[in-house]
C-alpha positions as CSV (number, residue, x, y, z in Angstrom):
1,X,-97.9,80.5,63.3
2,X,-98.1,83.1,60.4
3,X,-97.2,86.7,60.7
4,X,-100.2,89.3,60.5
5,X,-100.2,91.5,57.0
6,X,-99.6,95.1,56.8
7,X,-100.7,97.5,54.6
8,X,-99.9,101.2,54.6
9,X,-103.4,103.2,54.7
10,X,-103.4,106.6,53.8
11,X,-104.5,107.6,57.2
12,X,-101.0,106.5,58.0
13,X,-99.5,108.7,55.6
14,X,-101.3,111.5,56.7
15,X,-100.2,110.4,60.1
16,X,-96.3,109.9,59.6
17,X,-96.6,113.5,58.1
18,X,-98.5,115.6,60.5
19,X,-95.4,113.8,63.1
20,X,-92.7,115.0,60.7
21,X,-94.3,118.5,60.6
22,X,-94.5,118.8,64.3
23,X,-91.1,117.6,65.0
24,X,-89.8,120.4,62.4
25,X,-91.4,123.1,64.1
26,X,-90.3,121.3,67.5
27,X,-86.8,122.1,66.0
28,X,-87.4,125.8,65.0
29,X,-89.1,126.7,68.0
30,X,-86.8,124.9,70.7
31,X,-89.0,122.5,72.2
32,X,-86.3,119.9,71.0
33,X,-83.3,121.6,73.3
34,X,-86.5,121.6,75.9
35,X,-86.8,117.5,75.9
36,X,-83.0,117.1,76.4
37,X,-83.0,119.7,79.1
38,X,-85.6,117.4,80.5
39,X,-84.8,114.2,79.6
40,X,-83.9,112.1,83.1
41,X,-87.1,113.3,84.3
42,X,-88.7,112.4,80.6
43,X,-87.3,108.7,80.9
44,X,-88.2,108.9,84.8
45,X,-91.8,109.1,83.1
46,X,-91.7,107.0,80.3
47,X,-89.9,103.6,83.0
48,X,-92.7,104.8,85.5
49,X,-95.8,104.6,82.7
50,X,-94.7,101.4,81.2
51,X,-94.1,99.3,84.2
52,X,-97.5,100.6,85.3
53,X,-99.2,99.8,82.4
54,X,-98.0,96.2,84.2
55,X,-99.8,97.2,87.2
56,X,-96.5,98.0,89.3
57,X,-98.2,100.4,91.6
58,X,-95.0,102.6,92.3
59,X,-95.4,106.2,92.3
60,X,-93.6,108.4,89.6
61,X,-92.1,110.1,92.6
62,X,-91.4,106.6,94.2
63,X,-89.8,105.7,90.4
64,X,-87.7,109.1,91.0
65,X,-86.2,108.6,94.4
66,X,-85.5,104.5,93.1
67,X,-83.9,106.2,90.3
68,X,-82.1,108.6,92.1
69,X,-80.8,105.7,94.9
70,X,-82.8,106.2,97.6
71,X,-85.0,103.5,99.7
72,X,-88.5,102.9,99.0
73,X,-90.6,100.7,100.7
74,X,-92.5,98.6,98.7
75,X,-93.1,95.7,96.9
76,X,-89.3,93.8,96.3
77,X,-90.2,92.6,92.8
78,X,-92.3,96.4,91.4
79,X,-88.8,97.6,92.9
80,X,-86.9,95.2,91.0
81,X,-88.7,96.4,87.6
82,X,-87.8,99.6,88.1
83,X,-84.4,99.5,88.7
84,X,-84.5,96.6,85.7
85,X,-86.5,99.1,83.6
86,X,-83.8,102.0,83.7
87,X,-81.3,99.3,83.2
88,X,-82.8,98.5,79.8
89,X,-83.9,102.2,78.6
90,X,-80.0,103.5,79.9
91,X,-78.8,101.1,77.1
92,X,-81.0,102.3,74.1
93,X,-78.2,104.5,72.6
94,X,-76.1,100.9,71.8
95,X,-78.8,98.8,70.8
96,X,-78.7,98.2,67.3
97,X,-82.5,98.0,66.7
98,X,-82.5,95.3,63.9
99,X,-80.1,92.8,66.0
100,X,-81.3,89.9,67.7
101,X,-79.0,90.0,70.3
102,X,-79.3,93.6,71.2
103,X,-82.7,92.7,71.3
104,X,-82.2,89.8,73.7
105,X,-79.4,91.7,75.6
106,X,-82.1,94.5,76.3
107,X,-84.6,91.6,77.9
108,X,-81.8,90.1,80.1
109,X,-81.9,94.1,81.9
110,X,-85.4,94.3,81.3
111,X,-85.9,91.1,83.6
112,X,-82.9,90.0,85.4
113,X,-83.5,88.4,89.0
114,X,-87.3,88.2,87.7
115,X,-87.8,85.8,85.6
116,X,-86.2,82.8,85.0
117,X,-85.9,83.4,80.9
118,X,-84.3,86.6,81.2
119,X,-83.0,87.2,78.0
120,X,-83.9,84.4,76.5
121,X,-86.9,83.0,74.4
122,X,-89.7,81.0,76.4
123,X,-89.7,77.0,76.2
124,X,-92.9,77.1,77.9
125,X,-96.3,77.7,75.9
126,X,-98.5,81.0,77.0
127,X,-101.6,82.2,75.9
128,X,-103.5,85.6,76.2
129,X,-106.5,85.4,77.7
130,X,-110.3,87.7,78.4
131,X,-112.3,86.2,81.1
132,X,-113.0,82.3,79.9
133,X,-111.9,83.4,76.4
134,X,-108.6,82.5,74.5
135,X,-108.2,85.5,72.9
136,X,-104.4,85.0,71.6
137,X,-102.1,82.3,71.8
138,X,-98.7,82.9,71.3
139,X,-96.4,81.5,69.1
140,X,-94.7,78.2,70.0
141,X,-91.4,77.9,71.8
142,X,-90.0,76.1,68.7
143,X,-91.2,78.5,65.8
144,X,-90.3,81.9,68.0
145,X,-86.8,82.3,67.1
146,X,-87.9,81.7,63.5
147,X,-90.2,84.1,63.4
148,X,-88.6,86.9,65.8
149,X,-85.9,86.6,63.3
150,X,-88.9,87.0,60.3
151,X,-89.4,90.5,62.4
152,X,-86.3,91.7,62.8
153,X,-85.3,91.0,59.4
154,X,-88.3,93.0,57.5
155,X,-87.2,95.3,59.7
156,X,-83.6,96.2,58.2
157,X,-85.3,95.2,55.0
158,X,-88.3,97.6,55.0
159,X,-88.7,100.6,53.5
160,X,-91.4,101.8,55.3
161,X,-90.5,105.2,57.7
162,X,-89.4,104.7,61.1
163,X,-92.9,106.1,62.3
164,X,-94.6,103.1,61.0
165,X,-92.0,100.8,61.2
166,X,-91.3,101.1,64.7
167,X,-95.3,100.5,65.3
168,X,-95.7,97.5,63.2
169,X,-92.2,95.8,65.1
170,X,-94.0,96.7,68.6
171,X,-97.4,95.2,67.1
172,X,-95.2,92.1,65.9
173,X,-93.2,91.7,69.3
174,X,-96.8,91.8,71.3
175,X,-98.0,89.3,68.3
176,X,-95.4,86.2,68.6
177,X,-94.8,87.0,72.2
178,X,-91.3,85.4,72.7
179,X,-90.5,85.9,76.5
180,X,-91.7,83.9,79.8
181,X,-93.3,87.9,80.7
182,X,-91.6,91.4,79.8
183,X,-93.6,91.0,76.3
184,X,-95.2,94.5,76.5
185,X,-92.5,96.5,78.2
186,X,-90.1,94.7,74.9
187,X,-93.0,96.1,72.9
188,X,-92.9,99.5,74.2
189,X,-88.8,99.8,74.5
190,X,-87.9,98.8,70.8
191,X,-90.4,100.7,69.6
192,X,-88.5,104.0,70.9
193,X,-84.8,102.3,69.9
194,X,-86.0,102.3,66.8
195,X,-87.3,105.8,67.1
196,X,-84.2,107.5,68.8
197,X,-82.1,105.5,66.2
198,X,-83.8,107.5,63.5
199,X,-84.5,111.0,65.8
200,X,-82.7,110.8,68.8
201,X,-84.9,113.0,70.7
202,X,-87.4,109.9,70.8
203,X,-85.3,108.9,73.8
204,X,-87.1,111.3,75.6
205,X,-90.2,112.1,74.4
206,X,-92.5,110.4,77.0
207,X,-95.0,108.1,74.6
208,X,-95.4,105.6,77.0
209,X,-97.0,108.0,79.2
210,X,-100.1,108.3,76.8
211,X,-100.0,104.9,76.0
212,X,-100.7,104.6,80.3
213,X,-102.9,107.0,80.1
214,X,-104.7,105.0,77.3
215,X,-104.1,101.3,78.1
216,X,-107.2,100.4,77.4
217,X,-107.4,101.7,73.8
218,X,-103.9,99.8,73.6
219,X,-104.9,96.8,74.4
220,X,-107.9,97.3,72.1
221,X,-105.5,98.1,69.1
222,X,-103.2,95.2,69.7
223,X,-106.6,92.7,69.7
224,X,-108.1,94.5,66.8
225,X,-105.3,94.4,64.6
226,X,-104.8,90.8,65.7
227,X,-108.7,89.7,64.9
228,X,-108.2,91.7,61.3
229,X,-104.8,90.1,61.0
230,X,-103.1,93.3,59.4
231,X,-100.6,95.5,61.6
232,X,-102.7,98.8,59.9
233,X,-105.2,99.4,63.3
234,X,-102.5,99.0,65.7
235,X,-100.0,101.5,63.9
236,X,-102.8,103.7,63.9
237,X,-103.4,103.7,67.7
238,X,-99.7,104.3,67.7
239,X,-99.1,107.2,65.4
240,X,-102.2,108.6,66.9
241,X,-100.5,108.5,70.4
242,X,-97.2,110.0,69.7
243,X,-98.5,113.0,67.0
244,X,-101.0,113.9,69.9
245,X,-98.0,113.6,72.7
246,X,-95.8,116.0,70.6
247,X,-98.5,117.9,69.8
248,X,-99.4,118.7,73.9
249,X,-95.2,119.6,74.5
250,X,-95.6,121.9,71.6
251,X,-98.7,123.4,73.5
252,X,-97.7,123.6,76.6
253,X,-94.8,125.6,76.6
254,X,-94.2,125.4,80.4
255,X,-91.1,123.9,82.1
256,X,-92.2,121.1,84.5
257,X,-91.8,122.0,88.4
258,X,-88.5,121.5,89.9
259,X,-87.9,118.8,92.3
260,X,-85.7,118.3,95.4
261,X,-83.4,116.5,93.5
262,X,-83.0,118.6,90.5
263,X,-84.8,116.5,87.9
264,X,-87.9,117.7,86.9
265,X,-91.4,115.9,87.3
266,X,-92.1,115.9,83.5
267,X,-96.2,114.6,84.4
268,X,-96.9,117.8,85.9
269,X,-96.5,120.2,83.0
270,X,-98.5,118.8,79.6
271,X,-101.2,117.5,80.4
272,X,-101.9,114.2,78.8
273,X,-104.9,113.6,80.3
274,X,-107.3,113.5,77.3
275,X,-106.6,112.1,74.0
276,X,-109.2,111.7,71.1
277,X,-108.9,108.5,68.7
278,X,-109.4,108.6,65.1
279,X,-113.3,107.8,65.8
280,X,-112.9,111.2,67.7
281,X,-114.0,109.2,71.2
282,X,-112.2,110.0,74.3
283,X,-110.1,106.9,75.2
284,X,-110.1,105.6,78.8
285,X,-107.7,106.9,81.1
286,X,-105.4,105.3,83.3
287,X,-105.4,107.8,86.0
288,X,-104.5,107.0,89.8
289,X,-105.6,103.3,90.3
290,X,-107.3,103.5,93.8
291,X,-109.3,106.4,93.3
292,X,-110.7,104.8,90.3
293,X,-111.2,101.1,92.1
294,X,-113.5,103.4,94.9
295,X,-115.5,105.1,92.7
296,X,-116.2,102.3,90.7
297,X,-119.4,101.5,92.7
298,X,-121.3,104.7,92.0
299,X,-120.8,104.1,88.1
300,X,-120.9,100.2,87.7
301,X,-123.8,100.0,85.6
302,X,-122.0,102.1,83.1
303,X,-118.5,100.2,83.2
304,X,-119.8,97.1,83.3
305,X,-120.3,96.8,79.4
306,X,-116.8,98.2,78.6
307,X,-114.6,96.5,81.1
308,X,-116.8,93.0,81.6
309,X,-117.0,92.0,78.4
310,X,-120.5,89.2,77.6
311,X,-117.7,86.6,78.0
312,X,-118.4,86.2,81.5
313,X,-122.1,85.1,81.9
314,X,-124.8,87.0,83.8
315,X,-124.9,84.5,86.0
316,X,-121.7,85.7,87.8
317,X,-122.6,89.5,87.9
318,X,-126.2,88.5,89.5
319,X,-124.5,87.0,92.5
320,X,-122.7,89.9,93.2
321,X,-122.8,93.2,95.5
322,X,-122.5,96.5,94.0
323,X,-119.0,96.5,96.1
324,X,-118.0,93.2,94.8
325,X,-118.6,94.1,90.8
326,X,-116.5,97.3,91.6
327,X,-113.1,94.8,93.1
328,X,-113.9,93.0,90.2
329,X,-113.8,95.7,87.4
330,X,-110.7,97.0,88.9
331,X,-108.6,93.5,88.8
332,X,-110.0,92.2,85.4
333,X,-107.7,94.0,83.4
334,X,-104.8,92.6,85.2
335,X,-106.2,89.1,85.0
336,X,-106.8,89.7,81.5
337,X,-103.4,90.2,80.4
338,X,-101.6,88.3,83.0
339,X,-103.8,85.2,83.5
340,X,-103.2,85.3,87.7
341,X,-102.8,87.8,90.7
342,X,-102.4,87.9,94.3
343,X,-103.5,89.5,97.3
344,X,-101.0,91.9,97.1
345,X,-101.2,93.1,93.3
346,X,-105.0,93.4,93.9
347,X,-104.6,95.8,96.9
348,X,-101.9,98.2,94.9
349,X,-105.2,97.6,92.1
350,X,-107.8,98.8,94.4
351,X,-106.8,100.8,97.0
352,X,-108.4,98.0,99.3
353,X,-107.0,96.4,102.3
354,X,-105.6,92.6,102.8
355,X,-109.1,91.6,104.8
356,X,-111.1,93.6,102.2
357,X,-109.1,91.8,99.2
358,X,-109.1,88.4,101.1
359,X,-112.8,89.0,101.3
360,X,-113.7,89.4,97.8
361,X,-111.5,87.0,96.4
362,X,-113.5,84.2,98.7
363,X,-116.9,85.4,97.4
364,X,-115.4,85.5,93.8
365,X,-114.2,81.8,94.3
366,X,-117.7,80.6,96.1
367,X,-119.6,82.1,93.0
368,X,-117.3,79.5,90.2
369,X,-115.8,82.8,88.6
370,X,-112.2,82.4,90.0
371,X,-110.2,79.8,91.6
372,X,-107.7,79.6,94.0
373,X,-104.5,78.6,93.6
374,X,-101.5,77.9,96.5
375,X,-101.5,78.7,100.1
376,X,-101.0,81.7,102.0
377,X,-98.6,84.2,100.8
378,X,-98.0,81.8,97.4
379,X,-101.5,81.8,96.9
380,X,-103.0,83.8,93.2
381,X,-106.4,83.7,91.6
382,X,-107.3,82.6,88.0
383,X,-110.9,82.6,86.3
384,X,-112.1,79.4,86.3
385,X,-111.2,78.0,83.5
386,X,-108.1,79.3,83.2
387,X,-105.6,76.6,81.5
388,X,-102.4,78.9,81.3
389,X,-100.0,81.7,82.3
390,X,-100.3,84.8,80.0
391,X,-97.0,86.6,80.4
């Protein structure tokens, strides 16, 4: 495998500036001494946003009340990433962010007790897929160390500003993919070490909540930038995302509302709800998960083209209800990026309850679009010709 190109655009220039500028008058008007005032409840939405962006379906005030040591019921494992999760993001003040090992270190939190790799690099081969299609195959187990150290080496090397060169690392992490799974919550986390190495109020400014609130344009940027083979598109998305997140704590102006704990509920002041890419369309939100999976029915005609791409033939959406199309929008994107789900996951997806799932999974299987794999609780559902395990 050969690393993607970068070249620095002036877009990105213009980008990395207008992010400099904002952060200066950040500084001169406060909103700095603002994000530290805030920033368990600022991390507390960044660990909650990422792990989502997984489909963990854990409430940010569920993430709070983990956080803070209290019992949750849910899920063992979406528990498990949380507590993993603030694990990792406690530690970015002594990760050195062009070290291997810290880098490796920061996996073993990020997925201890979930994986069997924690911490180290995959000896198993993984591919990305979209519906039937092998979009991206990661690099294999023997040429990642190689290359990861490829990565972390232009990093200490490069000249480029920590703006772009935090982007282009995340881009490059997502690219070779070197864990068994935790590849886009790596992504996301070193991109902010490097960050709050070079401004440490990065440790708190929440990007991965837009990047939530945005997944699909991030996913979008990450295949783009992959089908061009240059970096440029990705670290676009990127710069876009964090000059428009300052840009909404410089607007706001209003302190979050306090909690009973004390820490403050940092989603409920800005409001990150809309963001504009550079085309100047509205990217796709990520807003609450089941609302979205029941409303899908009254707008599948217009979703279909976005979120079911022509990969999967008309063949498929012909044998389906209006219901069945709508469970099916609202797990492809999982399956997309993680290959398999279960019963469970596809509940937290939809909203939808065991029966209900059970239900549409059997009609998706009768039709040849997925297939089932396991018994009973084991049991997880993969498209049809699915040959792998995206992690």
């Amino acid at each position: 495998m050969k690393l993607p190109d970068f070249n620095i655009t002036p877009e990105i220039e213009a980008l990395a500036l207008e992010i400099v500028e904002t952060l200066e008058v950040m500084e001169k008007v406060g909103d700095i001494d603002l994000l530290f005032k805030l920033r368990k409840a600022s991390r507390i939405s960044s660990i909650q946003s990422s792990v989502a962006i997984e489909a963990n379906s854990l409430s940010l005030e569920q993430v709070t009340d983990i956080i803070n040591g209290r019992k949750v019921a849910g899920d063992p494992r979406e528990i498990r990433e949380v507590k993993n999760a603030w694990d990792a993001y406690e530690g970015i003040g002594d990760y050195a962010p062009y070290s291997l090992d810290s880098f490796l270190a920061a996996h073993g939190r990020m997925s201890s007790k979930l994986v069997r790799e924690a911490g180290r690099f995959r000896s198993v081969q993984v591919g990305v897929y979209k519906g039937f299609e092998l979009i991206h195959d990661g690099a294999r187990p023997e040429e990642i160390e190689a290359l990861m150290r490829q990565v972390f080496e232009w990093g200490e090397k490069s000249n480029a500003h920590p703006l772009v060169k935090s982007s282009v690392m995340h881009f490059l992490i997502e690219f070779v993919h070197p864990f068994e799974d935790g590849n886009g919550r790596m992504g996301r986390l070193w991109q902010t070490v490097i960050l709050a190495h070079w401004k440490d109020v990065f440790q708190w400014v929440p990007v991965e909540t837009m990047v939530y609130q945005n997944q699909y344009g991030y996913y979008d940027a990450l295949n783009e930038s992959e089908r061009r083979g240059d970096a440029a598109h990705f670290v676009v998305f990127m710069l876009n995302i964090i000059a428009y997140t300052l840009g909404v704590i410089v607007r706001s102006k209003a302190l979050p509302q306090g909690r009973r704990d004390g820490a403050a509920a940092l989603s409920s002041a800005p409001d990150f709800s809309t963001f504009s890419d550079k085309y100047g369309a509205e990217a796709k939100n990520g807003t609450d998960k089941a609302n979205a999976a029941t409303a899908l029915p009254d707008i599948i005609p217009d979703i279909i083209p976005d979120i079911i791409p022509d990969i999967i033939p008309d063949i498929f959406i012909s044998k389906l209800s209006k219901g069945e199309l709508a469970f099916l929008c609202a797990i492809y994107p999982y399956l997309c990026e993680h290959g398999e789900i279960n019963n469970y996951r596809a509940q937290t997806l939809t909203g939808k309850s065991a029966d209900s799932v059970r239900k549409y999974f059997t009609k998706l299987v009768a039709v040849g679009l997925l297939q089932a794999i396991g018994k009973n609780k084991a049991r997880v559902y993969r498209f049809a010709a699915f040959m792998g395990k995206e992690s």
